[in-house]
C-alpha positions as CSV (number, residue, x, y, z in Angstrom):
1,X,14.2,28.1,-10.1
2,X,13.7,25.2,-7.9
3,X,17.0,24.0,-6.3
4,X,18.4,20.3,-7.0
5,X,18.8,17.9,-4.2
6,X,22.9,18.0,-3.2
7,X,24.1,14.4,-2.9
8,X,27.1,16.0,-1.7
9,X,24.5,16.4,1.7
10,X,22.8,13.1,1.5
11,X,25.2,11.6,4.2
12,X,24.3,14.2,6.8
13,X,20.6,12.4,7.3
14,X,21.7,9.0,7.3
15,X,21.1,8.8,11.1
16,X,17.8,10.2,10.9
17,X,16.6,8.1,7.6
18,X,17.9,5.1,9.2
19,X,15.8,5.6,12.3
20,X,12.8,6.7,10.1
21,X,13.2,3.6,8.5
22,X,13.9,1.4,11.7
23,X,10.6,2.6,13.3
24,X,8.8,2.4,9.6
25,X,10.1,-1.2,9.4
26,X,10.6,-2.5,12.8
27,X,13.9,-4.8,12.2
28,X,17.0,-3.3,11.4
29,X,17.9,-5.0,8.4
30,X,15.1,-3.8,7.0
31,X,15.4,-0.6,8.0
32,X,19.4,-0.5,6.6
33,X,17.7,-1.9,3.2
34,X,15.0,0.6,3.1
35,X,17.2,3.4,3.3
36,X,19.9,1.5,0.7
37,X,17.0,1.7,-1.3
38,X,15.6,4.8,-0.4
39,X,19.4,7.0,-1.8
40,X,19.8,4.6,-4.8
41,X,16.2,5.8,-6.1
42,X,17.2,9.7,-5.0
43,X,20.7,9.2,-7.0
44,X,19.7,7.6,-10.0
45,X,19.1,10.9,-11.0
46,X,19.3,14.7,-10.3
47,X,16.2,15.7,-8.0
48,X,14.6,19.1,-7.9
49,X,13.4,20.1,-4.9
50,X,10.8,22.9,-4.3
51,X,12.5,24.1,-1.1
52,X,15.5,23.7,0.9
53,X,13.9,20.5,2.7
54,X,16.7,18.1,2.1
55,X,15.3,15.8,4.8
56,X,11.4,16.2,4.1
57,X,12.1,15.2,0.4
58,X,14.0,12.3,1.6
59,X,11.5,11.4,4.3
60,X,8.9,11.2,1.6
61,X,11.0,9.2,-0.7
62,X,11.6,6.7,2.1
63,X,7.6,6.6,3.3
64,X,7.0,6.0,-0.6
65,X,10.1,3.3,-1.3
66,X,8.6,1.5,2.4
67,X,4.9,1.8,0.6
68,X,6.0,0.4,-3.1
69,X,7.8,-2.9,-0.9
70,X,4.9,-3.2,1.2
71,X,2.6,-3.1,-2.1
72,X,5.3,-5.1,-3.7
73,X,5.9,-7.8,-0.9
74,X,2.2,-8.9,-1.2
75,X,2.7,-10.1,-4.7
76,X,6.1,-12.1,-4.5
77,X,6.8,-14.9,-2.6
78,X,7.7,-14.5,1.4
79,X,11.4,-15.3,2.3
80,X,11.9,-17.2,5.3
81,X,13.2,-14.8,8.2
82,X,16.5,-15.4,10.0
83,X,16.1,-16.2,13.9
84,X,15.2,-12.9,15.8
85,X,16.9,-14.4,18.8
86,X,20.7,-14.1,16.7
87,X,20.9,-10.8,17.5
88,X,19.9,-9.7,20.6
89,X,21.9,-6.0,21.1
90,X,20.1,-3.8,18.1
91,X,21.9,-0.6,19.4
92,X,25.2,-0.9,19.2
93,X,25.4,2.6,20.6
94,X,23.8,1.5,23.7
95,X,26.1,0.7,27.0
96,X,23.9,-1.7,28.5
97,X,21.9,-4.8,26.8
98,X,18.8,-3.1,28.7
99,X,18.8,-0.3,27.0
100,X,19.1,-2.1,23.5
101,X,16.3,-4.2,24.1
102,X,14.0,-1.6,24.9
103,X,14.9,0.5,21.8
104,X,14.0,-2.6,20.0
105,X,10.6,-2.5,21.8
106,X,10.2,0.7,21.1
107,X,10.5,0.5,17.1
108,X,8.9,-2.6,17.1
109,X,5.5,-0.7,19.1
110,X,6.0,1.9,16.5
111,X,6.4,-0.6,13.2
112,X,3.0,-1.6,14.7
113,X,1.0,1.6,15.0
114,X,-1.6,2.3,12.2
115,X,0.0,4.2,9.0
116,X,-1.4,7.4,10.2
117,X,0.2,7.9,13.3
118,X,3.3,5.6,12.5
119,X,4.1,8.5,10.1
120,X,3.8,11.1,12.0
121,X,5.7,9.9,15.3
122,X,8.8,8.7,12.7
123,X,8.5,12.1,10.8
124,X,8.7,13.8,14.7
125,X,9.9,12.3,17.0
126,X,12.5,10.1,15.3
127,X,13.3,11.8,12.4
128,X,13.0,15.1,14.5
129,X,10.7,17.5,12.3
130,X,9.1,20.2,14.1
131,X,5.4,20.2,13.6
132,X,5.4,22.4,10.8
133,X,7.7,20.3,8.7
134,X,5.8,17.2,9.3
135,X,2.8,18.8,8.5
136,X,4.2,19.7,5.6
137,X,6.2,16.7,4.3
138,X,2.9,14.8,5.5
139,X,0.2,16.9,3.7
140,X,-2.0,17.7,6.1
141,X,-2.1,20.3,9.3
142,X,-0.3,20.9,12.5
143,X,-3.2,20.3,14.5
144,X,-3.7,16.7,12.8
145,X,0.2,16.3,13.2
146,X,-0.3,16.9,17.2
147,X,-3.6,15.1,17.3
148,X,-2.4,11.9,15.6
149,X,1.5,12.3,17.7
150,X,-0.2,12.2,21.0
151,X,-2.3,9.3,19.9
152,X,0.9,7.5,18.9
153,X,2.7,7.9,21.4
154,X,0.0,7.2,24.3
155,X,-0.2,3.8,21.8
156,X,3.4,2.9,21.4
157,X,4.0,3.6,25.7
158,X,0.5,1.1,25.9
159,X,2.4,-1.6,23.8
160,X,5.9,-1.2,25.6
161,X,3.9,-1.4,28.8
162,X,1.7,-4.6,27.6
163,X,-1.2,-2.1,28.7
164,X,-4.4,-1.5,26.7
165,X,-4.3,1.8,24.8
């Protein structure tokens, strides 16, 4: 029997869905919505999982949830965004302003990348899948996963740069 998704554990990948989301999205309000969005949709009822992959499942929920707004966002009418330059300091983790700034470069190089490898670098090097898990919560192989991860991130160091890929 398949086992059913503990949302007793769903706190324990809030970090890493947050940051999945954050490089999905690119802003960080979206990103906080995303996920919002992303657990009310896993709790509105019990979920069966086919392994112990809390994350994967949830990563998958998220990439879907971040798929149906996209989808969504194209048919309703576009809200007016608030000022980027309100809030400088994204990371509040961060000690210097330097730092936050260029996380913020960083997610918003990978909010830019093609689906493909936007997926992939969230799923491993954000979300912190080893190759075989992203592979797997992906669909496809580990040598697509490696293939399309150092495409991605030779892209998103390009963009932080301002170099051509």
């Amino acid at each position: 029997m398949s086992p059913e998704l503990d949302p007793e554990r769903l706190g324990d990948h809030l970090d890493r869905l947050f940051r999945a989301a954050w490089a999905l999205t690119g802003h960080r309000q979206d990103a906080e919505d995303l996920v919002q969005e992303t657990y009310a949709r896993v709790l509105s009822r019990p979920r069966m999982l086919r392994s112990d992959d809390d994350l994967g499942y949830l990563l998958k929920v998220l990439r879907n949830t971040h798929l149906t707004r996209l989808r969504d966002a194209g048919r309703r009418i576009a809200a007016v965004a608030l000022p980027e330059d309100q809030d400088l300091i994204e990371d509040r983790g961060a000690v210097r302003p330097d730092e936050a700034l260029e996380t913020r470069e960083v997610y918003e190089a990978v909010a830019a990348l093609p689906e493909d490898y936007r997926d992939v670098i969230v799923a491993v090097d954000v979300a912190g899948l080893s190759y075989r898990e992203a592979a797997k919560a992906l669909g496809t192989k580990e040598g697509t996963i490696m293939s399309r991860l150092y495409r991605a991130r030779r892209r998103v160091v390009a963009a932080v740069e301002g170099t051509p890929a």
